[in-house]
C-alpha positions in Angstrom: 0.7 -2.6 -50.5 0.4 0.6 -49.0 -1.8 3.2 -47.1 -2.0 6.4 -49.3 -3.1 9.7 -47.2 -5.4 11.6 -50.0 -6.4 15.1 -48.8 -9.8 16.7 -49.1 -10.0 20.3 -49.3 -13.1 20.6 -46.7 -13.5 17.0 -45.0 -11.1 15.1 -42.9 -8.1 13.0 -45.2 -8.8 10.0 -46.6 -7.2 6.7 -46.0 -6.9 4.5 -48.7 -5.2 0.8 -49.3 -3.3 0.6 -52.3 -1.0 -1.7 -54.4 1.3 -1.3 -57.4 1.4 -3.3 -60.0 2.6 -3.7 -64.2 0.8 -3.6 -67.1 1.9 -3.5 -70.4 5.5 -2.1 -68.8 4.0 0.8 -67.3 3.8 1.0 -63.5 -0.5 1.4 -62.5 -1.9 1.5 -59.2 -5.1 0.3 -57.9 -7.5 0.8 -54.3 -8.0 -2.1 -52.7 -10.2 -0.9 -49.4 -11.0 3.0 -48.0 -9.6 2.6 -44.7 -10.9 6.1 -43.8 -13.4 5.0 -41.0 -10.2 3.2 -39.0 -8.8 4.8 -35.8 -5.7 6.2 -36.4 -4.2 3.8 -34.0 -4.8 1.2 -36.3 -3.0 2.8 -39.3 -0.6 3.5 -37.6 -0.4 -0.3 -36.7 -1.4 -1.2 -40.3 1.0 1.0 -41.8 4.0 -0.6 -40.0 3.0 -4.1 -40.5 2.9 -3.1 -44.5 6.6 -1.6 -44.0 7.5 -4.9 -42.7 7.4 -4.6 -38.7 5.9 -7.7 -37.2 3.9 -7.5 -34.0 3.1 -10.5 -31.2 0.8 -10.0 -27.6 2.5 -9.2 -24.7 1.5 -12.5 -23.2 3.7 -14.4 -25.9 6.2 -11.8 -25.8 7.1 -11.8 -21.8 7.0 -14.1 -19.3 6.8 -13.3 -15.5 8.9 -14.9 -13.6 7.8 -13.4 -10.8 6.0 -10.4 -9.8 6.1 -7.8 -6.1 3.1 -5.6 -4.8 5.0 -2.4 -4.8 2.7 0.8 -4.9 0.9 0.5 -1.4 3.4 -0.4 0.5 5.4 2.4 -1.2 2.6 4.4 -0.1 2.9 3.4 3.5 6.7 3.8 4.0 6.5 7.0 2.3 3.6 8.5 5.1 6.3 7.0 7.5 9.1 8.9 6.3 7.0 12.2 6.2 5.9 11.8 9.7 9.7 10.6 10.9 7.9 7.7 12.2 11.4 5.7 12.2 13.4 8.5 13.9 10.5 8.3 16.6 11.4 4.6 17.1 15.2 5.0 17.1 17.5 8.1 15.9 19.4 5.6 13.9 18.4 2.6 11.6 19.4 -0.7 12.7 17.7 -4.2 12.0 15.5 -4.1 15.1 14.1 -0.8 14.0 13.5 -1.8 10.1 11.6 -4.9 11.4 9.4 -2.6 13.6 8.5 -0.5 10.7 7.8 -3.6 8.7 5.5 -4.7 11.3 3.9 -1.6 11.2 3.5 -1.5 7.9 2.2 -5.2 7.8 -0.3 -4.1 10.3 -2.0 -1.7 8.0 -2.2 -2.8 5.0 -2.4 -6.8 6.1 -2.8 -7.5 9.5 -2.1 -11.3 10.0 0.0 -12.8 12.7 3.5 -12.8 13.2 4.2 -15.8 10.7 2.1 -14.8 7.9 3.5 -11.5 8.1 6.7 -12.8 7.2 5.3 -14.7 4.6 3.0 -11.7 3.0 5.6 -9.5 2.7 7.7 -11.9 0.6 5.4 -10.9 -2.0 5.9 -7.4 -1.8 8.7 -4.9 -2.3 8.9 -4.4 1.6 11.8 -5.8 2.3 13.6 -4.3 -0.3 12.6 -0.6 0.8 13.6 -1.9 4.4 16.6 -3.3 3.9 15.5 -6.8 5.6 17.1 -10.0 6.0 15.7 -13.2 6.4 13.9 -12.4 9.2 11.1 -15.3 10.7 8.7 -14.5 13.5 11.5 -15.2 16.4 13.1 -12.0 14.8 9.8 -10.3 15.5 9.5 -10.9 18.4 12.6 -10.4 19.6 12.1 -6.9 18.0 8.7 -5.9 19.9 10.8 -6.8 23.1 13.5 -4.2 21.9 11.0 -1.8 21.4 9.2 -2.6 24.8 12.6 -1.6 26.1 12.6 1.9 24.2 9.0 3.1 25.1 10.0 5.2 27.7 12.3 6.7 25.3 9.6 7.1 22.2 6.9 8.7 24.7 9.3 11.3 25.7 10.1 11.7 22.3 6.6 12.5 21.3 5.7 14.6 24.2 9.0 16.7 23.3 7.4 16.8 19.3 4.0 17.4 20.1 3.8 19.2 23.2 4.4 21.9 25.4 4.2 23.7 29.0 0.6 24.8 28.8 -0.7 22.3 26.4 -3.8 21.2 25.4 -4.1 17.2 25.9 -7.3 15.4 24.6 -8.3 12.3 26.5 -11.4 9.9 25.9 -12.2 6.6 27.3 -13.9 3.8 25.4 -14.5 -0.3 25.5 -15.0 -3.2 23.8 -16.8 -5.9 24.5 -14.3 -9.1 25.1 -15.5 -12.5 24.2 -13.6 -15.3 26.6 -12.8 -15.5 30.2 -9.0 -15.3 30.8 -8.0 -11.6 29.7 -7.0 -10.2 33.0 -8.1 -6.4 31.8 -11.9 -7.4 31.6 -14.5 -7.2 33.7 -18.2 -6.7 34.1 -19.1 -2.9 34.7 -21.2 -0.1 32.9 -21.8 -0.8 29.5 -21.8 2.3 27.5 -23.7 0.3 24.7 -26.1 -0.7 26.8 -24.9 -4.3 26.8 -25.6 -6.0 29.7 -24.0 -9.5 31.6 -20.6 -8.5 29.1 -17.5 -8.5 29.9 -15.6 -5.6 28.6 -11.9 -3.8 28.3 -11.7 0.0 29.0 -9.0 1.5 26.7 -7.9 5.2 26.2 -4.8 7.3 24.4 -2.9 6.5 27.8 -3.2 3.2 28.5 -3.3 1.4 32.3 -3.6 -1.9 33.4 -5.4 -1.1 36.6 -8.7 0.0 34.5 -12.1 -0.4 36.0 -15.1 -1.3 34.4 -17.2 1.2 36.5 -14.4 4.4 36.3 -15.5 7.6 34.4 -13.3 9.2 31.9 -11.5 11.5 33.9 -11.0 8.9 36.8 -9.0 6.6 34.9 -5.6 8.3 34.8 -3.5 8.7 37.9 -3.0 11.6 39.5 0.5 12.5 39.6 
């Protein structure tokens, strides 16, 4: 059998099934079915089965042995790249500062706490683009203590990026409302949602741990 392409002179081709076959000595053939109305996806499909090519599903044909989320963490790490996010955090790499920039990354796209991050991105291509080793959540924490060490370092890194003598610095003060009774940054003060008997952290872009609940916007910074 076969799939015969018969031209029409003012309408689209037609598509016809066909087999050859003897009688009387002489070579005849006959139409099985006008196959006209398929896509031509399926004869093209069709047509290679007839010249002998045999087809199976993907699902028979593959089997995953395992499989990483890629494309948003890609997505991630790339951004960091283009901002020089990780020559911000040190001018060289080194494992501390890959394990920061994983954590970052975790952060955004799956915050969870230090052990689960470890185990999340496990299935994802993050450590590979990172270059980790086995790291656990000791190694994490040991790395957010090197960092603590190197803010000084990163502020005046930004400051030297971003600004200038003369420059304009935006500053706003908000809160949130803190449920429990041992964070030693809340306290009960003016509500700015009108939420009354709750205790509450103050936070702004410049963070201090001598915040009042009852301080205005532009009396939370020291003067220098």
């Amino acid at each position: 059998m076969y799939i015969a392409r018969i031209p029409n002179r003012s309408s689209p081709p037609a598509f016809l099934l066909r087999e050859s076959y003897r009688e009387d000595g002489k070579v005849k053939t006959r139409t099985l079915a006008n196959l006209s109305k398929l896509p031509h996806e399926a004869l093209s499909l069709l047509k290679r089965f007839l010249q002998g090519e045999h087809f199976v599903s993907a699902e028979t044909a593959f089997e995953s042995v395992r499989s990483w989320h890629h494309g948003h963490v890609q997505a991630v790490i790339d951004a960091m790249r283009k901002l020089r996010f990780d020559r911000l955090v040190n001018s060289h790499a080194c494992p501390q500062r890959e394990r920061v920039l994983a954590m970052v990354a975790a952060r955004i796209l799956a915050p969870e706490s230090k052990l689960a991050t470890t185990r999340w991105w496990e299935t994802t291509t993050l450590p590979q683009l990172l270059a980790l080793d086995q790291s656990d959540e000791d190694d994490l924490y040991a790395a957010m203590d090197w960092l603590l060490q190197r803010q000084a370092q990163i502020e005046q890194r930004l400051a030297k990026r971003h600004l200038s003598d003369d420059a304009l610095v935006l500053y706003d003060l908000s809160s949130s409302d803190f449920e429990g009774s041992h964070c030693p940054l809340a306290a009960l003060g003016h509500n700015r949602d009108g939420k009354k008997g709750k205790l509450q952290v103050n936070y702004g872009l410049l963070e201090s741990t001598e915040f009042s609940s009852n301080l205005a916007a532009i009396c939370s910074l020291k003067q220098p």
